[in-house]
C-alpha positions as CSV (number, residue, x, y, z in Angstrom):
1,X,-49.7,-38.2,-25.7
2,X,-49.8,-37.5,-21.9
3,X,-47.6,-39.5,-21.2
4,X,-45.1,-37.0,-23.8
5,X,-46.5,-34.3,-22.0
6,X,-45.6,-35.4,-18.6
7,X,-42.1,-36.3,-19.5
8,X,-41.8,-32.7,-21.3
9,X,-42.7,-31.2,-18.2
10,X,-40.5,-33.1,-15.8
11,X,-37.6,-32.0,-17.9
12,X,-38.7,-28.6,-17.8
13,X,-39.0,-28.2,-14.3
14,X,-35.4,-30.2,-13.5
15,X,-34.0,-27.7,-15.9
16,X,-35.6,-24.7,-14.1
17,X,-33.9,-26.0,-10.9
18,X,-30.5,-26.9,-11.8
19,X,-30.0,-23.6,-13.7
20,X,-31.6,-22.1,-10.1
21,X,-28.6,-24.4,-8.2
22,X,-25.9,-22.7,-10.7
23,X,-27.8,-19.1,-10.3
24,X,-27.8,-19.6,-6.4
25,X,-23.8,-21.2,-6.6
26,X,-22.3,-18.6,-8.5
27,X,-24.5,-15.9,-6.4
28,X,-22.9,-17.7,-2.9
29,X,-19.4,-17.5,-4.7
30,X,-19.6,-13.8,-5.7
31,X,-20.5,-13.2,-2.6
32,X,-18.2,-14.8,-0.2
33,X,-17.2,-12.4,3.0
34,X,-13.9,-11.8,4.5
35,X,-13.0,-10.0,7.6
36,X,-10.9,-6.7,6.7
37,X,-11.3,-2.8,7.9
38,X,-11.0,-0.4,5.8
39,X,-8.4,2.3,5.8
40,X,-7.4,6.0,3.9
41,X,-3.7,7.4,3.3
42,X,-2.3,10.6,1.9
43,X,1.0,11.8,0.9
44,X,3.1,13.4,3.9
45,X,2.8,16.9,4.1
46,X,-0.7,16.5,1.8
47,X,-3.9,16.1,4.1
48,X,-7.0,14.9,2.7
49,X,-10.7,14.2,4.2
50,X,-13.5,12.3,2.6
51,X,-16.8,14.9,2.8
52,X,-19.1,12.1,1.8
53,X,-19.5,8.7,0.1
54,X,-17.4,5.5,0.2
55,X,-16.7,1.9,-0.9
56,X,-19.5,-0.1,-2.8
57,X,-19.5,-4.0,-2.0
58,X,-20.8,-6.8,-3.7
59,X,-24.0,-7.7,-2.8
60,X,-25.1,-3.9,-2.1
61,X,-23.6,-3.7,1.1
62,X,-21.6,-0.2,1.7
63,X,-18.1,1.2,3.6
64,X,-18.4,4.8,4.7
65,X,-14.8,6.4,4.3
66,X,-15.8,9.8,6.3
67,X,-14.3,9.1,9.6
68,X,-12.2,12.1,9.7
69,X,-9.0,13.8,8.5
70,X,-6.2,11.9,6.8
71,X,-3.2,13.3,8.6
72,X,0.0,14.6,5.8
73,X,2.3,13.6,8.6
74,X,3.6,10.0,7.2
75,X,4.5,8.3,4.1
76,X,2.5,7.8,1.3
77,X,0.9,4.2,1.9
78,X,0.8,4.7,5.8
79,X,-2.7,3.7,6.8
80,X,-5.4,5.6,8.8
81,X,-7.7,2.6,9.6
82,X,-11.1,2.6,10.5
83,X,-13.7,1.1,12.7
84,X,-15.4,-0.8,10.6
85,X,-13.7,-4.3,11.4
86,X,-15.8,-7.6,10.5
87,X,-16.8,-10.0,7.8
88,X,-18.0,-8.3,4.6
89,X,-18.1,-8.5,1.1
90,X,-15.3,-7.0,-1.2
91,X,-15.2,-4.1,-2.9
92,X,-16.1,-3.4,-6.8
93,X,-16.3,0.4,-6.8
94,X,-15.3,3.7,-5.4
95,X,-17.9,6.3,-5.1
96,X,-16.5,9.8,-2.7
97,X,-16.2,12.9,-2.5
98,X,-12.8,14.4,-1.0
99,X,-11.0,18.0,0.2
100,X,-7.6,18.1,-0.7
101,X,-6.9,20.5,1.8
102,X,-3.1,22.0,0.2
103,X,-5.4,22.8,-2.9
104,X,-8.5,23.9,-0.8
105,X,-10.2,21.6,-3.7
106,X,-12.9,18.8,-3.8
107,X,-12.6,15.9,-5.9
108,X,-15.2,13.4,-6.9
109,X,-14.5,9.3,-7.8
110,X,-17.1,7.8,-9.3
111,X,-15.5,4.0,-10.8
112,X,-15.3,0.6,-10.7
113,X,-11.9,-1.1,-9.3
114,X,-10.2,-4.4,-9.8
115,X,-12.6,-6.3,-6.9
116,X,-11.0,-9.9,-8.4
117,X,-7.5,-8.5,-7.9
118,X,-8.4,-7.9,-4.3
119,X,-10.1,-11.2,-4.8
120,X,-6.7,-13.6,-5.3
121,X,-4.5,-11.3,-2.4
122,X,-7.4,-12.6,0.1
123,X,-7.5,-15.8,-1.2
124,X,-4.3,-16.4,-1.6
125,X,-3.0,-14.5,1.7
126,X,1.2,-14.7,2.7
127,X,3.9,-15.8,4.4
128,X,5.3,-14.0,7.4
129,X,7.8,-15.1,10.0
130,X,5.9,-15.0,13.3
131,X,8.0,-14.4,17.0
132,X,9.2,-18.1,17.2
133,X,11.2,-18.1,13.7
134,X,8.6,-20.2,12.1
135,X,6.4,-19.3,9.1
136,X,3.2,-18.8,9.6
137,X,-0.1,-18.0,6.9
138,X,-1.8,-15.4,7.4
139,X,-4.3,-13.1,5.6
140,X,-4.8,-9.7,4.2
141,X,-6.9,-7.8,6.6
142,X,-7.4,-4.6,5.1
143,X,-8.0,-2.3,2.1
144,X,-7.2,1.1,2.2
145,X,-8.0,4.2,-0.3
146,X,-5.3,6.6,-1.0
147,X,-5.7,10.3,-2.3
148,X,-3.5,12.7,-3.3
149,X,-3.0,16.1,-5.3
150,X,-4.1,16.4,-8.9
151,X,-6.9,13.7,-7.6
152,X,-5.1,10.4,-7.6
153,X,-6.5,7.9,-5.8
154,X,-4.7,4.5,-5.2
155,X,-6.3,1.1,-3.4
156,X,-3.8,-1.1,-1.8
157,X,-4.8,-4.3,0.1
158,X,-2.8,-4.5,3.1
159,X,-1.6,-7.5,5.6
160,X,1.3,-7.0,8.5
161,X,3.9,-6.7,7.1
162,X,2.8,-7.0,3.6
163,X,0.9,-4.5,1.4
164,X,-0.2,-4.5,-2.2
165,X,-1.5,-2.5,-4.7
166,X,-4.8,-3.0,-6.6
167,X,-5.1,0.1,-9.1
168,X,-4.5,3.5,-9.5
169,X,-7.6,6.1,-10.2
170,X,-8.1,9.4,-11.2
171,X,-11.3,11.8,-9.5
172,X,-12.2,15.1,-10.9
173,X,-12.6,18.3,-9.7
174,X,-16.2,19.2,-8.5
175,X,-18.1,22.1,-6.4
176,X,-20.1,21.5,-3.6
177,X,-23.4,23.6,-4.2
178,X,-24.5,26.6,-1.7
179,X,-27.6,25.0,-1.9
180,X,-26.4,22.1,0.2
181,X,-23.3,24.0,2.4
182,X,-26.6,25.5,3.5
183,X,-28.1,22.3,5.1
184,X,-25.1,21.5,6.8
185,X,-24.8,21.8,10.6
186,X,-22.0,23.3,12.4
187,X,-19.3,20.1,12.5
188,X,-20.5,19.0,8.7
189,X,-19.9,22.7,7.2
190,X,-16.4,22.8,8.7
191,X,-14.7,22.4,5.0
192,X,-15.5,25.6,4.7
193,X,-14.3,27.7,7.7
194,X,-11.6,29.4,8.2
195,X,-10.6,28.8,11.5
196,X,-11.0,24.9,11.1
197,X,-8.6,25.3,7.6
198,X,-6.0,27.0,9.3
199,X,-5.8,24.3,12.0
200,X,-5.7,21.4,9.4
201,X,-2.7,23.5,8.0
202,X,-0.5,24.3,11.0
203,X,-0.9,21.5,13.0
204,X,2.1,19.7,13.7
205,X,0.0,16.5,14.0
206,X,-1.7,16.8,10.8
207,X,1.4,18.2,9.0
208,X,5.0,18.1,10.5
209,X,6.4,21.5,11.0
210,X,9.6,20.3,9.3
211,X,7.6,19.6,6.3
212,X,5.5,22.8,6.7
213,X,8.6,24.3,6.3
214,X,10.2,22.5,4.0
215,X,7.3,23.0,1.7
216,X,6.7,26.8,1.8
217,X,6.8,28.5,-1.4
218,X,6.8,25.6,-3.2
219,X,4.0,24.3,-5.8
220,X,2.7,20.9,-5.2
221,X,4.2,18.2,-7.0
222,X,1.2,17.0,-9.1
223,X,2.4,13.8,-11.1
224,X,4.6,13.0,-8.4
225,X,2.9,9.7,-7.2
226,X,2.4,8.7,-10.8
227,X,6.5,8.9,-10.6
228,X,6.2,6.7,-7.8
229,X,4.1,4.1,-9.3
230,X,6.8,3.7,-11.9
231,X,8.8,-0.1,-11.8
232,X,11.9,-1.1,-12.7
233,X,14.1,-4.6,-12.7
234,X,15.8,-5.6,-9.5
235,X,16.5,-7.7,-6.4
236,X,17.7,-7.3,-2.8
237,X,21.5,-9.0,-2.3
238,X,23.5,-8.9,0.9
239,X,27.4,-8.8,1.2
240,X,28.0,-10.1,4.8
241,X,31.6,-10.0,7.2
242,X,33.1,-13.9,6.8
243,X,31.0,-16.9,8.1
244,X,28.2,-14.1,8.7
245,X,24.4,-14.9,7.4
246,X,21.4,-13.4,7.3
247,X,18.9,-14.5,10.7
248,X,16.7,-17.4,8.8
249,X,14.2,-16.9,11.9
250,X,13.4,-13.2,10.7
251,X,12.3,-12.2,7.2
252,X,14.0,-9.1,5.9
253,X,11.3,-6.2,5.4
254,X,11.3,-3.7,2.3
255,X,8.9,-0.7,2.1
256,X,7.6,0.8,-1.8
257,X,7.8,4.0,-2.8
258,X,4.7,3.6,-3.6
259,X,3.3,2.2,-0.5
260,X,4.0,-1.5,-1.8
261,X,5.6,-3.9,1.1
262,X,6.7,-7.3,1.3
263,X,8.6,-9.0,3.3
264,X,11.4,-12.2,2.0
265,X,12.4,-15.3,3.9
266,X,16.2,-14.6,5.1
267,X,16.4,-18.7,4.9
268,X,16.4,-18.9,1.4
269,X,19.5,-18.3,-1.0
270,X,19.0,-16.4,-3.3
271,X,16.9,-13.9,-1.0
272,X,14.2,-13.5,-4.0
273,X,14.3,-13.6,-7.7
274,X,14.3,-10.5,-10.6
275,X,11.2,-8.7,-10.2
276,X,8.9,-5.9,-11.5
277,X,9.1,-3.2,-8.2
278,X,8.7,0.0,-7.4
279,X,12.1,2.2,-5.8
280,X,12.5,0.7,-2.3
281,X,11.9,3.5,0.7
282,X,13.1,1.2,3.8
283,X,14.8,-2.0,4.3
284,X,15.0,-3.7,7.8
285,X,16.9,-7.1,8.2
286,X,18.4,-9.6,11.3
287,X,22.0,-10.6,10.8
288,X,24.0,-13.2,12.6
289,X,27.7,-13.0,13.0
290,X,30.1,-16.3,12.8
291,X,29.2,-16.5,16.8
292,X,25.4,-16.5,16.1
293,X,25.8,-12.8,17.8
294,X,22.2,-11.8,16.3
295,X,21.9,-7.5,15.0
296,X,19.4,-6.0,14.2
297,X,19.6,-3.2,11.2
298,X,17.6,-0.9,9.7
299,X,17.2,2.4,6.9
300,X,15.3,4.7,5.4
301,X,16.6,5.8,2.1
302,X,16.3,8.7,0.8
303,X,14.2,9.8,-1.6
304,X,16.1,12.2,-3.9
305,X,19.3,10.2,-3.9
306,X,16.8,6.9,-4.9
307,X,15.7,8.4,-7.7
308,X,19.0,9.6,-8.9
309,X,20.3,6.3,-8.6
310,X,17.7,4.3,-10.3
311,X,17.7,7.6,-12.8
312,X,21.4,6.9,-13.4
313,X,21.5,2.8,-13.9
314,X,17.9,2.5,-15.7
315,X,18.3,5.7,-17.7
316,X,15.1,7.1,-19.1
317,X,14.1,3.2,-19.9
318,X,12.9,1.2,-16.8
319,X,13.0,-2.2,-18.8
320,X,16.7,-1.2,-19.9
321,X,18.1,-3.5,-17.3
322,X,18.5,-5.5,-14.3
323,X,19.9,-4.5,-11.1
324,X,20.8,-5.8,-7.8
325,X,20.2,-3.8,-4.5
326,X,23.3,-4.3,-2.4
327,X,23.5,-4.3,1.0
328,X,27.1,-4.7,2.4
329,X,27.5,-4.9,6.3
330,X,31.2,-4.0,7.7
331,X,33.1,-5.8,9.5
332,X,32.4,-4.3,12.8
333,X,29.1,-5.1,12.6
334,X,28.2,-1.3,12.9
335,X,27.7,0.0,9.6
336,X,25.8,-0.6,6.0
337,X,25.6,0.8,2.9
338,X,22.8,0.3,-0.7
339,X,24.2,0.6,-3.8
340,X,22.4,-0.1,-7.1
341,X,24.4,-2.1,-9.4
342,X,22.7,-2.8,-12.9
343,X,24.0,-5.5,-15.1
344,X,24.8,-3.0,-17.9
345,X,28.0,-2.1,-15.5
346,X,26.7,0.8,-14.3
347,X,26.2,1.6,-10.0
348,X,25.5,3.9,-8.1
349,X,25.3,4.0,-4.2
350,X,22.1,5.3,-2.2
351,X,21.9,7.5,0.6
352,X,20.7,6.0,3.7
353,X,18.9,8.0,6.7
354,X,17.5,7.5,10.3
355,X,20.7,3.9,9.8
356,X,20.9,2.0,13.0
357,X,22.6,-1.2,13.7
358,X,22.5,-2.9,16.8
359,X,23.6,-6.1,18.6
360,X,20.7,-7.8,20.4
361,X,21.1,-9.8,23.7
362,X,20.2,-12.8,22.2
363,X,21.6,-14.9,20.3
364,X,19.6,-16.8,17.4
C-alpha cells in the first residue's frame, strides 16, 4: 500500500511540473519583446492630439500616445514617432482618448486589436535593397495609431520602406467632465482655450495654408478613409525605350492610399504578381538605359483622377476585374505616364504630379 501511495504521489508532483514547464513556455512565448517605437498619423489638413491613455501590451506593460499634436500637414499614413524606442512587448489593445481638432470633438477607443497580426509582420520582417544593390532582411520597427474624422482609427506596422496595416477601429464621441477640466493645470487644460485652438488651426506647420484654403467652406469628408481602405485587383508593369530595364540594384517603391507601402525587387520579371491593394498614391523607380545610363523617377498621383480611374475600370465592383498599372518611360528618357488597364478592355490614364525624371551620374 505505501508503496501505491508513493508512486501516486510521484506522478502527481511530475504532473504538477510539466504542466508548470508548458504554463511557464507558453507564458515566455506570449511574451517575447521586440524593439519598435510607437508612432500617431492623421489625415492632411485633419490634426488630431491624444488627451490621455495609450497602447496596452502583453504582459501589462503600457505605451503612452500623449506626446503632442499630430500635425494635418502630410498624408494619411505619414508617421509622427515617438520617444519611446526599445524592446517591449506587443500590443493587444487600444485604450485613448483623442481631440479631433477640425470637429472641436473628443473621441474615446476602448478595444482589442489584432496583436498576432502584428505578431507574423515582426516575425516575419522584409526584404529591402540596401545602398550596395544587395538584399538585405530587415525588421518592422514600428507601430503607429492613426485617427481621423468620424473617429477612425487605423494601426499600421511600419518598416523603411515598407508599411502595413493591422485593422481598422472605430472610437466614440465622449465629453470630458468640468469636474476634471477643473484639475487640469495650465499646459493640460489647453484643449480648451481659445487662443491655443486657433493656433492649432492656422498654423502653416500644423495645417498647410494651401490646404487651409483649399478646405474652407467645405464639410469634412467623414467616410472618406473608409474609401481609402477599399482594395481592388492589380499589379505594377513597366513599358521601357528598347534594350532599357528596370535598375535590379534598387527596388521600385509604391505608396497606399491608405498609408500601405511596399517596396518590389526591380530584378525580378514579372515585377509582382495580382494582388489585393489599395489605389496607389506614389510610385518611385531606377531605370537603366541600353548604355547602363542609370535615372532616377518618381510621382505622386493624384488623388481625384485615381479614383476616377479605378472608378471607371472596376466599376462599382472592386472584384469585377484585374488590372495592370502601366508605367511607360519615353524615349528621351524624360517623361512617364500611369494608365490603368483592366482585363475587361477597359483603361484609363492617371494624372501624375510633383513628376521628375533624372539622369544620375552614375552608372549601375
Amino acid at each position: 500500500m505505501n508503496k501505491v501511495i508513493k508512486y501516486l504521489l510521484s506522478f502527481l508532483f511530475f504532473t504538477q511540473i510539466s504542466c508548470q514547464e508548458k504554463k511557464d513556455h507558453k507564458k515566455t512565448e506570449t511574451m517575447t519583446k521586440y524593439e519598435w517605437t510607437e508612432g500617431t498619423s492623421a489625415p492632411l489638413g485633419y490634426p488630431m492630439e491624444v488627451y490621455k491613455g495609450g497602447m496596452e501590451c502583453e504582459g501589462g506593460e503600457w505605451v503612452g500616445l500623449s506626446f503632442g499634436i499630430v500635425p494635418g500637414s502630410h498624408s494619411w499614413g505619414s508617421i509622427n514617432h515617438g520617444m519611446g524606442n526599445g524592446f517591449k512587448s506587443l500590443p493587444s489593445r487600444l485604450d485613448f482618448i483623442w481631440m479631433s481638432y477640425l470637429e472641436n470633438q473628443f473621441y474615446q477607443i476602448d478595444t482589442a486589436i489584432d496583436t498576432e497580426m502584428v505578431r507574423k509582420y515582426f516575425s516575419q520582417g522584409f526584404e529591402i535593397k540596401g545602398a550596395s544593390g544587395k538584399a538585405q532582411h530587415l525588421n518592422y520597427d514600428v507601430i503607429s495609431v492613426g485617427m481621423a474624422p468620424g473617429g477612425v482609427v487605423v494601426v499600421w506596422v511600419a518598416g523603411i520602406g515598407w508599411q502595413k496595416e493591422i485593422g481598422r477601429y472605430q472610437g466614440k464621441k465622449v465629453t470630458i467632465p468640468e469636474s476634471e477640466i477643473a484639475k487640469l493645470d495650465s499646459h493640460e487644460n489647453r484643449f480648451w482655450r481659445k487662443d491655443y485652438l486657433e493656433m492649432v488651426h492656422t498654423r502653416e506647420q500644423i495645417i498647410p495654408k494651401k490646404i487651409q484654403e483649399e478646405n474652407k467652406g467645405k464639410p469634412i469628408p467623414f467616410g472618406l478613409w473608409d474609401v481609402y481602405r477599399t482594395r481592388f485587383t492589380w499589379k505594377a508593369v513597366f513599358e521601357l525605350p528598347e534594350n532599357a530595364k528596370l535598375n535590379p540594384l534598387r527596388d521600385v517603391g509604391v505608396d497606399m492610399i491608405n498609408g500601405e507601402k511596399e517596396q518590389f525587387d526591380a530584378a525580378k520579371n514579372p515585377l509582382s504578381d495580382y494582388d489585393f491593394r489599395t489605389i496607389p498614391s506614389s510610385i518611385s523607380m531606377s531605370v537603366l538605359d541600353k548604355d547602363n545610363n542609370r535615372y532616377g523617377a518618381a510621382c505622386n498621383l493624384d488623388e481625384k483622377s485615381s479614383f476616377d480611374a479605378f472608378n471607371s475600370v472596376f466599376g462599382d465592383n472592386p472584384k469585377s476585374t484585374k488590372a495592370e498599372l502601366v508605367i511607360k518611360v519615353n524615349e528621351a528618357f524624360s517623361f512617364f505616364t500611369v494608365k490603368l488597364k483592366g482585363e475587361n478592355g477597359k483603361e484609363a490614364f492617371i494624372k501624375t504630379d510633383k513628376l521628375e525624371i533624372f539622369k544620375s551620374k552614375k552608372k549601375n
